[in-house]
C-alpha positions in Angstrom: 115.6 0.5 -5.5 113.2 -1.9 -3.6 111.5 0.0 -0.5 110.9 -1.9 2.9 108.5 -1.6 5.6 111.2 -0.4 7.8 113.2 1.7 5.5 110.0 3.7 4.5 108.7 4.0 8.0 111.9 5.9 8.5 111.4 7.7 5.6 108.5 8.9 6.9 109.3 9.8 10.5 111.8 12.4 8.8 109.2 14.0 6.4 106.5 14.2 9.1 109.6 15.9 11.4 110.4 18.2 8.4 106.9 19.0 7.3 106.2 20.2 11.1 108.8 22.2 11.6 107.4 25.9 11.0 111.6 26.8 10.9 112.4 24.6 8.3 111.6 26.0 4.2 111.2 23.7 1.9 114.4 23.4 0.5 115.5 22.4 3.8 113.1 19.7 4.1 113.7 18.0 0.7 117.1 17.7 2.1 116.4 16.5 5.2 114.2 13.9 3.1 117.6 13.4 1.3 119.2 12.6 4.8 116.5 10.1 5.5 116.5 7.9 2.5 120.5 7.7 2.7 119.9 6.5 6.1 117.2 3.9 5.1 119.6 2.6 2.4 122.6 2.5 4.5 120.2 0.3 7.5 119.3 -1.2 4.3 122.6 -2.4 3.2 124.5 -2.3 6.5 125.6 -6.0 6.1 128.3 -5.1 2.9 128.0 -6.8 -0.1 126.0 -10.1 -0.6 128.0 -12.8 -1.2 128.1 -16.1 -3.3 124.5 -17.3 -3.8 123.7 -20.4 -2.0 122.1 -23.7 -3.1 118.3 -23.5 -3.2 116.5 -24.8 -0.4 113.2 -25.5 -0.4 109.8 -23.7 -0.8 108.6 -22.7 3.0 105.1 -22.0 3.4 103.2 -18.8 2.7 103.6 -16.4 5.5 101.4 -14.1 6.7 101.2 -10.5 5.0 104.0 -8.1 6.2 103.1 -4.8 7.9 103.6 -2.8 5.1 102.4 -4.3 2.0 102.3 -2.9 -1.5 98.8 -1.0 -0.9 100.2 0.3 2.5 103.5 1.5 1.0 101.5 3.7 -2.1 99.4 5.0 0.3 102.2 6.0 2.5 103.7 7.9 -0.4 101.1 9.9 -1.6 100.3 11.0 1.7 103.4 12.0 2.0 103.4 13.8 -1.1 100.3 15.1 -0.3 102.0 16.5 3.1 105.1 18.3 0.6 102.4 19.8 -1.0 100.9 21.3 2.3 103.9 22.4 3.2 104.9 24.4 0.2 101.7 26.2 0.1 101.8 27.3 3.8 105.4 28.3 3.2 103.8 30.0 -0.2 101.3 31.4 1.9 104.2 32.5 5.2 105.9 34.5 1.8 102.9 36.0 0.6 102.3 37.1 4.8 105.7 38.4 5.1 105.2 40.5 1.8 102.7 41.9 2.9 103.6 42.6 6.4 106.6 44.5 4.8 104.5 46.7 2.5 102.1 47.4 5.9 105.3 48.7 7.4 106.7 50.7 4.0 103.3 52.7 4.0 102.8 53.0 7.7 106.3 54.3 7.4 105.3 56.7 4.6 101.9 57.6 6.5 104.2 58.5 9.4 106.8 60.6 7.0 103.5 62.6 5.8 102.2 63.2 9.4 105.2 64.7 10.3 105.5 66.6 7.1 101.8 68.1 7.7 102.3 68.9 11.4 105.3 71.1 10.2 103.4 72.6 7.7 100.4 73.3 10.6 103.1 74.9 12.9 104.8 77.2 10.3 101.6 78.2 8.9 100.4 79.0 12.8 103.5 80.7 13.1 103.1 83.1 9.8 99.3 83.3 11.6 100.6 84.4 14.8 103.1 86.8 12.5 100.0 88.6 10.5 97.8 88.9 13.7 100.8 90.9 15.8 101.4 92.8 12.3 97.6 93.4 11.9 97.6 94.6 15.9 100.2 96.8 15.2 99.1 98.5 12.0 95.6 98.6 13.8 97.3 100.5 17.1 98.9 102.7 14.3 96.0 103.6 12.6 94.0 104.0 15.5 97.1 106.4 17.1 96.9 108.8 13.7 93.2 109.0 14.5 93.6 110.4 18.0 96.1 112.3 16.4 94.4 114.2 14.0 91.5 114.7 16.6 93.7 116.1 18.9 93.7 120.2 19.0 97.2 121.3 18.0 97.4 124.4 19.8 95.0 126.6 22.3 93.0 127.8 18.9 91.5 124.7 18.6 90.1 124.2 22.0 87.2 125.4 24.2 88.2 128.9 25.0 88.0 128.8 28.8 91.4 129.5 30.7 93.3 126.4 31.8 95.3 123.3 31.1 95.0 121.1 27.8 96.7 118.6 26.2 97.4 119.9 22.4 100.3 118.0 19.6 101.6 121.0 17.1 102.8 117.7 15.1 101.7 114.3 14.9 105.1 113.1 14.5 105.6 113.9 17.8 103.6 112.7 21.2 101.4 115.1 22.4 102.5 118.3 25.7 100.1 119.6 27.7 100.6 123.6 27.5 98.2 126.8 29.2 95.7 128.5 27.1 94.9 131.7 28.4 92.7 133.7 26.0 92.1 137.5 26.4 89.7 138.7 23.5 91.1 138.2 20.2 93.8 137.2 22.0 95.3 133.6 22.9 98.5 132.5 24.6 99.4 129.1 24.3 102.2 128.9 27.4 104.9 125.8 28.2 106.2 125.7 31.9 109.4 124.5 33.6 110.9 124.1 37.1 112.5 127.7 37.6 109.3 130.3 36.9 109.5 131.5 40.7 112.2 134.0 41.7 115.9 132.2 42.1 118.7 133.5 44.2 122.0 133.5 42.7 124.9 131.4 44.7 126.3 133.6 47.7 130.1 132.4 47.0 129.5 132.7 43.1 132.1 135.8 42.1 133.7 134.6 39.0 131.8 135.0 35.4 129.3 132.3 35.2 130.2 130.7 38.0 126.8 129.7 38.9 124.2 128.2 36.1 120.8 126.2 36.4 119.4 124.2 33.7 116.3 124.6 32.8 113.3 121.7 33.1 110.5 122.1 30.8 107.2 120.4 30.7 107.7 119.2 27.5 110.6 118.3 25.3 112.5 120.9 23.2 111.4 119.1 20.1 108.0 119.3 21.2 108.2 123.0 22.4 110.3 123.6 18.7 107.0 121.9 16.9 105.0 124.4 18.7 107.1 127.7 18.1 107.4 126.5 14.2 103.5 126.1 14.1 102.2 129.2 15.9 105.2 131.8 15.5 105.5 135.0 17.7 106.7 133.1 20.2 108.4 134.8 23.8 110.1 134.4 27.2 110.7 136.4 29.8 113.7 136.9 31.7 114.5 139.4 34.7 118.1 139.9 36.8 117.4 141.6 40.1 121.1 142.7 41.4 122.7 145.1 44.3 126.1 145.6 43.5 126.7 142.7 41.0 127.0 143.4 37.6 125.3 141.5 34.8 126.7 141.3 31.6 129.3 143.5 32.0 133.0 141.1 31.3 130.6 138.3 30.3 129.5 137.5 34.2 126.4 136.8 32.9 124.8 134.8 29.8 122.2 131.9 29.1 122.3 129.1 26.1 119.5 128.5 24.0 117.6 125.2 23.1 120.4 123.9 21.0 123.6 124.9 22.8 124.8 128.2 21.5 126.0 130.4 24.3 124.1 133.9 24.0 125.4 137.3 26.1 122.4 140.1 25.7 118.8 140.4 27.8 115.6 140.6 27.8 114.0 143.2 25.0 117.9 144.1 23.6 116.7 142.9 20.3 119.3 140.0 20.0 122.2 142.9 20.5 124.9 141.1 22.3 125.8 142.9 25.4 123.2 144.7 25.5 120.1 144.8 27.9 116.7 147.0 27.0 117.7 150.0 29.0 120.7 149.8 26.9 118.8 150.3 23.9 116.7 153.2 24.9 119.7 154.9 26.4 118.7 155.3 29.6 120.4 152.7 32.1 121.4 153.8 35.5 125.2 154.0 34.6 125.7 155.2 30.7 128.5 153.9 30.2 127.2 151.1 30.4 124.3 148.6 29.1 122.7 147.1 31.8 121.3 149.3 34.8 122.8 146.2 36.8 126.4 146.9 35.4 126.5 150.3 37.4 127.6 147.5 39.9 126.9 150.1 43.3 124.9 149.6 46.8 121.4 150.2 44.9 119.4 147.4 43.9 118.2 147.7 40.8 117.4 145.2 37.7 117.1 144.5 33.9 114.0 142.5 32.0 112.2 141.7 29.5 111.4 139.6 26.4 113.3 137.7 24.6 112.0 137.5 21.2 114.7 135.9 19.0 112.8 132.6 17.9 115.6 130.2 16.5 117.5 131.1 20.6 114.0 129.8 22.3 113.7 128.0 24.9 116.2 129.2 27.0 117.9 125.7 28.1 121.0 127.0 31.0 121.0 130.5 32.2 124.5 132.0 33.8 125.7 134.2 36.7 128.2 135.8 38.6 129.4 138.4 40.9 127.4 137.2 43.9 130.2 136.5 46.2 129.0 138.6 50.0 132.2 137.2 51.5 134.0 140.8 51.0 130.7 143.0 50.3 127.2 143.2 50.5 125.9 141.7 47.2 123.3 139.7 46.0 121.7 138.7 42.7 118.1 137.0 41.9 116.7 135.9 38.2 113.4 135.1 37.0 113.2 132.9 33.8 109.2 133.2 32.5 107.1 130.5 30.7 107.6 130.5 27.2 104.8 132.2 25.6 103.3 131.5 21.5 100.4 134.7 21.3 98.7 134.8 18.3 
């Protein structure tokens, strides 16, 4: 098909357009290229079909050379190829950008996946830090606790022998008591106090049998005072009942518990014989028939003491009286519960 000057100017207007447009691929501009030289052919042709051929006239003059000569119109072509060319590599080029603008993103993505991997892995291994140090503190404390422990004195043997108040642990399970040490020659009493060692007197309006009790307040816990009788042995407390006309033990008025609960009915120095106080051993109590000088239950004041001795009953933990009502009578009763005492 011949080319004009007109038809390939339009040609080229399009391809220019095309080659220019940084949204159109190449595909798209070999079809737009398509579009243009359909166009050119149907301005070409737009006058139908030629009809019969006419007589020949005769031979006008040379004209002047048209616009677009032969030279012009190869020129024009290989520019335009030349332009096609351009265009595929910067759309080669646009690919190769994109390519590699997507593998930037896959690995920053992967860098980013890593980072967040790695600050996990920092945190959990601060945490299992954090976890050893408190674990290494506490072991540390622990150790450093058994040391004080064993260089604590576990009774008043171990310490400076001068009368006073010390701070001993009979086992270094448990925490440490602070106890008196008196020594006396060969002698040492290692003492535990509580909140009744003065004199007491018994409720006035107290008449039935154990009617009246206090509890008993040590310095120390039972366990502790337990871990001291079970280390030293010969272990003692004393315990008094000062009456006028109010029996004792006589029809169980009177009575105490020991450390663990057990309810116990016999006195001081009676040798763990229930009902039995110390004169009631030697025979010699006010009343004989009975076995407390207290029991004689008359207008003299009198009183039963002494030790008790019976290790598995000590401490004493709630002590129990009655017969002290003065609403009828003149009567009265007052007890004295001693520091327990370890001699050895």
């Amino acid at each position: 098909m011949k080319w004009f000057g007109k038809d390939l100017l339009l040609l080229l207007v399009c391809l220019i357009t095309c080659c220019y447009s940084i949204q159109l691929s190449h595909d798209q501009c070999i079809s737009l290229s398509s579009q243009c030289q359909s166009s050119a052919e149907t301005h070409h042709y737009e006058s139908g079909l030629p009809g019969k051929r006419g007589a020949p006239g005769r031979e006008g003059e040379k004209g002047e050379p048209g616009e677009f000569d032969s030279g012009n119109t190869k020129f024009l072509k290989k520019k335009v190829i030349k332009l096609m060319e351009h265009v595929s590599r910067l759309e080669g080029r646009l690919s190769t950008t994109e390519e590699i603008l997507q593998t930037t993103k896959d690995e920053a993505q992967t860098v980013q996946l890593q980072l967040t991997k790695t600050e996990q892995q920092l945190n959990d291994t601060a945490t299992k830090l954090d976890n050893v140090k408190t674990k290494c503190a506490n072991e540390i404390q622990n150790i450093q606790e058994q040391i004080d422990n064993l260089m604590k004195p576990k009774s008043c043997y171990d310490v400076t022998q001068i009368n006073g108040t010390y701070t001993i642990q009979p086992n270094s399970k448990l925490p440490s008591l602070q106890v008196e040490c008196l020594f006396n020659g060969a002698t040492v009493i290692t003492s535990v106090g509580h909140d009744s060692e003065q004199e007491e007197k018994v409720s006035k309006k107290c008449g039935q049998p154990k009617c009246s009790n206090k509890v008993i307040n040590y310095q120390a816990t039972f366990p502790q005072i337990r871990s001291l009788i079970q280390l030293l042995g010969n272990c003692r407390q004393f315990i008094k009942y000062r009456c006028y006309n109010s029996v004792l033990l006589r029809s169980g008025h009177a009575g105490w518990k020991t450390w663990d609960g057990r309810m116990q009915n016999y006195w001081g120095d009676a040798n763990h014989r229930d009902g039995y106080c110390a004169c009631g051993l030697g025979g010699n109590c006010a009343d004989p028939t009975y076995k407390c000088n207290c029991d004689a239950n008359d207008p003299h004041e009198r009183e039963d003491g002494g030790y008790l001795t019976n290790e598995d009953d000590l401490p004493v933990h709630t002590i129990y009286f009655g017969d002290s009502d003065d609403r009828y009578e003149t009567t009265y009763g007052y007890y004295t519960l001693g520091r327990l005492e370890c001699m050895g």
